[in-house]
Wavefront OBJ file of the C-alpha trace (Angstrom):
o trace
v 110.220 -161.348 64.518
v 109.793 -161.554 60.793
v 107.246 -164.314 61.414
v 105.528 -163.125 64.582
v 104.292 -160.481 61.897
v 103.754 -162.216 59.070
v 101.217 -164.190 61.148
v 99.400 -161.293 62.966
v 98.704 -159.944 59.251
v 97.427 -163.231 58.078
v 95.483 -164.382 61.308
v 93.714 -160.906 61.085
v 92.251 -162.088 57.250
v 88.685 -163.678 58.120
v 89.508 -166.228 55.026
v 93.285 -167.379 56.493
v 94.557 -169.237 59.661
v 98.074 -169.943 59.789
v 98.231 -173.318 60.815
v 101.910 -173.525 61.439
v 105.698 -171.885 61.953
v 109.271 -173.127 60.841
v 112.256 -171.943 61.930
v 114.193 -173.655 59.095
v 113.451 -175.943 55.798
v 112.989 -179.554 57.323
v 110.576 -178.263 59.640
v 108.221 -176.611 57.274
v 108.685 -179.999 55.147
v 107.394 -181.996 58.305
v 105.062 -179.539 59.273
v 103.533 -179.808 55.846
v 103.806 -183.547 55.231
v 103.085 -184.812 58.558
v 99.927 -182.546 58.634
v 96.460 -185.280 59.238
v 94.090 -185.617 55.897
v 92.640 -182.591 54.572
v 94.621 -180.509 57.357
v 97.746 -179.364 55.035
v 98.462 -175.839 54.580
v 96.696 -174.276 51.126
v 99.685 -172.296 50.793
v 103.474 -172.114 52.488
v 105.461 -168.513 52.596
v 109.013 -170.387 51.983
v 112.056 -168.308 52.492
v 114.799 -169.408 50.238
v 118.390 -169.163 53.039
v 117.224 -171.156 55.982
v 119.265 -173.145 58.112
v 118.984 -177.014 58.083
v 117.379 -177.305 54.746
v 117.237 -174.099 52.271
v 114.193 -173.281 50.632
v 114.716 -174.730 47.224
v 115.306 -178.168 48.565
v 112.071 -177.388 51.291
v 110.271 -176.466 48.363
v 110.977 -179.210 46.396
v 109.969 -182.105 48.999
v 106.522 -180.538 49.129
v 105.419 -180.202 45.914
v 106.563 -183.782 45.597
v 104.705 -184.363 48.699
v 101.489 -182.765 49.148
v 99.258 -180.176 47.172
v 100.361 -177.208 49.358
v 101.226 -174.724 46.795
v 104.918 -172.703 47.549
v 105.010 -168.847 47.466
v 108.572 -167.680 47.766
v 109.825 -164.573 49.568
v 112.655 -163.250 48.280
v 115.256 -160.513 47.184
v 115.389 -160.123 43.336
v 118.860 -158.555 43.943
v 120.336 -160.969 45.997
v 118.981 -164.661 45.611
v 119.816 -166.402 42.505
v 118.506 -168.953 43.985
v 114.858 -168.221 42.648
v 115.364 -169.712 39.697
v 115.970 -173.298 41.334
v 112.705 -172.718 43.102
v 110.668 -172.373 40.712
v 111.759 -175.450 38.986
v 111.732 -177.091 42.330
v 107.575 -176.552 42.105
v 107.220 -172.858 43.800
v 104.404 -170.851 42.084
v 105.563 -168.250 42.471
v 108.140 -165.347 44.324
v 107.414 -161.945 46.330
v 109.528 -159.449 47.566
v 110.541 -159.703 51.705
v 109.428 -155.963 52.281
v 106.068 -156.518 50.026
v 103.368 -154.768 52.220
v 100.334 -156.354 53.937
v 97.905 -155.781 51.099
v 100.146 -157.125 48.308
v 101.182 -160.112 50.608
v 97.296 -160.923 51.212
v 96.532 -161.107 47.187
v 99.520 -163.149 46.618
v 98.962 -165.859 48.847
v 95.252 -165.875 47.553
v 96.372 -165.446 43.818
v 98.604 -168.628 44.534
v 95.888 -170.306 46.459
v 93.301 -169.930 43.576
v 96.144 -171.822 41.309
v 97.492 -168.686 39.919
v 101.000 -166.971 39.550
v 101.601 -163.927 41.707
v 103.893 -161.752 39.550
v 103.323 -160.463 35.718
v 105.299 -162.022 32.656
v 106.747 -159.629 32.320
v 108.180 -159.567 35.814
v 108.906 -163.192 35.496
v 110.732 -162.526 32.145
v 112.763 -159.541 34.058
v 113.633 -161.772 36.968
v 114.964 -165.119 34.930
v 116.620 -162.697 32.208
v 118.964 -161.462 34.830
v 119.300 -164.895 36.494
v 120.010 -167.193 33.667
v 123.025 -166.551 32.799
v 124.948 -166.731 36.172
v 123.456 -170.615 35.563
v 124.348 -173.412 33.011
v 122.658 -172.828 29.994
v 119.640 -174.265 29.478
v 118.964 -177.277 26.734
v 116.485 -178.781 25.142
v 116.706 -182.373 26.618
v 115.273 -185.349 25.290
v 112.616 -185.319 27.705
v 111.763 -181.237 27.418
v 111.910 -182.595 23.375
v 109.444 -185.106 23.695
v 106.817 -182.660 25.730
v 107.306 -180.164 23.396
v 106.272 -182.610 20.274
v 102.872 -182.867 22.299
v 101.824 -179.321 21.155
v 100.626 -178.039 18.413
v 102.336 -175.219 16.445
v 99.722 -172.733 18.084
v 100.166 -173.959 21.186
v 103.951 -173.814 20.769
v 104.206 -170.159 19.574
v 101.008 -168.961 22.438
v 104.009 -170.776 25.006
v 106.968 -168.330 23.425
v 105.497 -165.239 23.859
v 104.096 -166.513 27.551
v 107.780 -167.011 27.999
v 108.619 -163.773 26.692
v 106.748 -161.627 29.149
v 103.177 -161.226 26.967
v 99.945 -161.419 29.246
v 96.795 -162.838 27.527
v 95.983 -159.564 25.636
v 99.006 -158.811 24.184
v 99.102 -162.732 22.722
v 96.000 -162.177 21.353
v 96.559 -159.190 19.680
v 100.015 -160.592 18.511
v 98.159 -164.260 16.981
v 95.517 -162.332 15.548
v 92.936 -164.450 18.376
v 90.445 -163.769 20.846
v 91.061 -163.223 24.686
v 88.868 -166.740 25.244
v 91.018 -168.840 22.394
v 94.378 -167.324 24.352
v 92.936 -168.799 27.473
v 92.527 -172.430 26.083
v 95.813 -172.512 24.638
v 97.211 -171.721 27.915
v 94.874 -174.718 29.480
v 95.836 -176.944 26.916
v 99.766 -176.069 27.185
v 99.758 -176.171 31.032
v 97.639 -179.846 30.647
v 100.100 -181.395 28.117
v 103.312 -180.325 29.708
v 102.143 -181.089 33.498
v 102.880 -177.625 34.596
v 101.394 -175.884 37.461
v 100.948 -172.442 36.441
v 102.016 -169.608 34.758
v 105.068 -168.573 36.468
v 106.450 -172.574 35.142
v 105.551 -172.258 31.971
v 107.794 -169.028 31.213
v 110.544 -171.418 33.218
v 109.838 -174.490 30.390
v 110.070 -171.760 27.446
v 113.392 -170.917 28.994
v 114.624 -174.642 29.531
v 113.481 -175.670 26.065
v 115.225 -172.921 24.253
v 111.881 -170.819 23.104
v 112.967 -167.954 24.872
v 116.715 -166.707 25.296
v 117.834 -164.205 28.218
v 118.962 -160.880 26.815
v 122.892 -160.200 26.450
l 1 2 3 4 5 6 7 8 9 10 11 12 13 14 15 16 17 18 19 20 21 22 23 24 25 26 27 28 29 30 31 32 33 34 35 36 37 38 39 40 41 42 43 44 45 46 47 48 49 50 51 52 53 54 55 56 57 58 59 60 61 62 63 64 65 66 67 68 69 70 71 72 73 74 75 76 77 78 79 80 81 82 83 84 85 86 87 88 89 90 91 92 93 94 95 96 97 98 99 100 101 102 103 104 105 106 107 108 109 110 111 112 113 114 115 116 117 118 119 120 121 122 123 124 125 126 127 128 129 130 131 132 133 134 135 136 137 138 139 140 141 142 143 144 145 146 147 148 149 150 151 152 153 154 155 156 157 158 159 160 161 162 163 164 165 166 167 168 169 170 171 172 173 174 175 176 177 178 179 180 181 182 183 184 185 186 187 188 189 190 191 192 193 194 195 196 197 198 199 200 201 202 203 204 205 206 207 208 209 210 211 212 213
């Protein structure tokens, strides 16, 4: 039922055609990966408790997979699980009972390569998730990507991590709105990170930014 409406919102968009349904995880992975060239889906609504496969494993196989980009629906209060997602390669996470309008922008926010929630959402979301998980440590590897900014780029990455949008960095490092935006380039370049929404997950893993007590 939940999907039978999903797809009369989405089908009723003049820029969206949903090219395929799932009943659990491994089917949306085959549906995805066994699409023909140039026939994948932009963008795939992933639940995260699905039978067969859950949606952090789903999510995982295609981003490894294919260049379909993962929006999550979820329940901040009850999935923990969002966390894993993200680092599994989703781009981001909406609430189930979002309604047809903020649904619509998110899947084209994601589709356009952007995050669908604010920092400082983000920040509210993994602060309340992180520590029911093991705590996260700078690793040799998260080390050796963080050596490849520079200190700019390091501290523009800290306050991403803490929940600032591009303005409020700006104003913080004294720089324009423009500069803000190439650091960001720059950071998500070096590290290899999709969007937004992962590079508040990095500042967390590496240690830049600690979940509140």
């Amino acid at each position: 039922m939940v999907r039978v409406g999903f797809r009369m919102v989405l089908d009723s968009q003049p820029d969206m055609t949903v090219v395929a349904e799932a009943p659990n995880g491994r089917d949306a992975v085959d549906a995805v990966l066994r699409a023909a060239p140039g026939q994948a889906p932009d963008v795939a609504l992933m639940d995260i408790r699905m039978p067969v496969l859950d949606g952090v494993a789903a999510t995982s196989e295609i981003v490894a997979g294919s260049d379909t980009r993962v929006l999550i629906l979820t329940t901040f209060d009850l999935d923990e699980y969002v966390y894993s997602a993200l680092q599994a390669g989703a781009s981001g996470f909406l609430l189930k009972d979002a309604g047809p309008t903020e649904l619509l922008a998110a899947i084209r926010a994601v589709a356009s390569g952007d995050s669908v929630v604010a920092p400082s959402a983000t920040r509210r979301l993994l602060e309340r998730f992180v520590p029911t998980l093991p705590t996260a440590q700078s690793g040799g590897d998260t080390k050796k990507r963080l050596e490849a900014l520079t200190d700019r780029e390091r501290e523009v990455l800290t306050l991403v991590g803490q929940g600032l949008n591009n303005t409020e960095i700006a104003e913080t490092l004294f720089l324009g709105g423009a500069t803000v935006k190439t650091h960001i380039g720059h950071i998500l370049a070096k590290l290899e990170l999709r969007d937004r929404v992962h590079m508040v997950v990095f500042a967390y893993d590496a240690g830049l930014v600690h979940p509140r007590g």
